[in-house]
N, C-alpha and C positions, 0 to 999 in steps of 0.2 A: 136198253134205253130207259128202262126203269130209272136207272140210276141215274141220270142225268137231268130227267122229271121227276120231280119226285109225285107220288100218288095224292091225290086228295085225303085220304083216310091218313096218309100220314102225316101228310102237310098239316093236320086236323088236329091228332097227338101230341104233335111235336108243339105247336101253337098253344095248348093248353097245357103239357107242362113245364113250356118256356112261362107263361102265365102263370101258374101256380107256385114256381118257382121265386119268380117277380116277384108276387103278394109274399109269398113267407118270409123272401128278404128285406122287402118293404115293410113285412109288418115287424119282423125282430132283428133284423142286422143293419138296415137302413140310419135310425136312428141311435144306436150306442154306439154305431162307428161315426158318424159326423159327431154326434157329441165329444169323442174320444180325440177326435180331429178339433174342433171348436176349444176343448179346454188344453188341448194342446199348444193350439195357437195362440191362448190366453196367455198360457206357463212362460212360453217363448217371448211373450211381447211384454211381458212382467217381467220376464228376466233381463231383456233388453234396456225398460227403464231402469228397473235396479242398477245396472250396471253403469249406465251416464250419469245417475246421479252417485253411484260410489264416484265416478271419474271427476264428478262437479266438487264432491265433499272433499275428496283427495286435495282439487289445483286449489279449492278454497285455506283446507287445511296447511296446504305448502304457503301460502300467499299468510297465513297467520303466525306459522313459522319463523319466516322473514321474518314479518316485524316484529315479533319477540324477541328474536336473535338481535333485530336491532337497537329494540327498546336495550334489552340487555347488555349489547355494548356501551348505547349512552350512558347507562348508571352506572358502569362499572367502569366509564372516564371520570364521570362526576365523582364517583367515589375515590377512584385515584387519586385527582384533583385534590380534592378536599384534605385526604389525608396528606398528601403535601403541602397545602396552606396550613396544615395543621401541624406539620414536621416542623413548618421554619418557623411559622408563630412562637410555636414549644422553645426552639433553640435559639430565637430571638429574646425570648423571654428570660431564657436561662443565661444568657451573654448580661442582657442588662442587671438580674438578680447580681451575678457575678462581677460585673464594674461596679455595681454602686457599695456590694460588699467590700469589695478588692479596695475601693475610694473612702469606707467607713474605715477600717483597719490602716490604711496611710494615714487617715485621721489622727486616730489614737498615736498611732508610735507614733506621729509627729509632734502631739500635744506629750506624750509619754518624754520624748527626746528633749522638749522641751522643758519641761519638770525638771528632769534628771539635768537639763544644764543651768537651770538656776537655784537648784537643789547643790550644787558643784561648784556655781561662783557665791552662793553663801558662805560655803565650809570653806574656800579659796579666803575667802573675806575674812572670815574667823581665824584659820590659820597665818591672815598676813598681820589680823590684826591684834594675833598675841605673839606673833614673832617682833613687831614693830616693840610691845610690850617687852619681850625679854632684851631687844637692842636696848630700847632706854634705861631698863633695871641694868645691863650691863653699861653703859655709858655713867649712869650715875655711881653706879657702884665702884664705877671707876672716877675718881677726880684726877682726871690731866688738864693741865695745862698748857697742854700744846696743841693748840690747832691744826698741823698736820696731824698730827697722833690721831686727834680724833675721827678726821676726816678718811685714815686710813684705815681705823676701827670701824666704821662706818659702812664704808666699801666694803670691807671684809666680812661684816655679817649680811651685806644684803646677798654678796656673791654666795656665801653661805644657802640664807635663805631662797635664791633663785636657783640651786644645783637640789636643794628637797622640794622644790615644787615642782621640777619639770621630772625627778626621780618619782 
């Protein structure tokens, strides 16, 4: 029955180095292990916020993304843009350079053509008007008296004269 009661004297030991036990874990294990626990907890709950605000910094980060990408699309429309108001400007400009040269150069050859054809009814004039010359040195040179005669000499140098001006 011992064993089922247990005795005073032991009941006694046992209580005193359940207590003594107490005190030494109380006094040296008690506190490094909640400490150990405490900045555990701390580690865990710092690492917790770190981690929501990486996830805040990230959706922040992706949302600034976007709008670069989008900024970045609008200027590189604008810029598109632009350099096609600036293609057809250029080759508008290059068309009108090009008519109003193409229009100066019709100019000239036409004042050129021109020259040249009054340069042409001079010499035309000149050569009718020593051919006219050598008809009458030959009509004088010639004394008829016949009136058809003449009139058939006459005919006959201008036919002359109109077979070397159209040669």
């Amino acid at each position: 029955m011992q064993l089922v009661t247990p005795a005073i004297g032991l009941l006694f030991w046992m209580l005193l180095t359940f207590s003594i036990v107490l005190f030494i874990l109380k006094k040296f294990a008690w506190k490094p292990i909640l400490t150990h626990i405490k900045d555990r907890e701390e580690t865990i709950s710092n690492a917790l916020s770190q981690a929501e605000k990486a996830r805040e910094d990230m959706a922040r980060l992706h949302g600034e993304n976007e709008q670069l990408l989008a900024d970045a699309r609008k200027e590189r429309d604008a810029m598109l843009k632009e350099a096609r108001e600036m293609k057809e400007k250029i080759i508008g400009e290059a068309k009108g350079a090009a008519d109003e040269e193409a229009k100066k150069l019709i100019t000239r050859a036409q004042d050129e053509i021109n020259k040249q054809k009054l340069a042409a009814m001079d010499e035309l004039k000149k050569e009718v008007a020593g051919f006219s010359v050598q008809i009458a040195e030959k009509l004088l040179a010639q004394n008829l008296e016949n009136n058809d005669a003449q009139k058939k000499l006459i005919e006959h140098q201008l036919n002359e004269l109109t077979q070397k001006a159209q040669a």
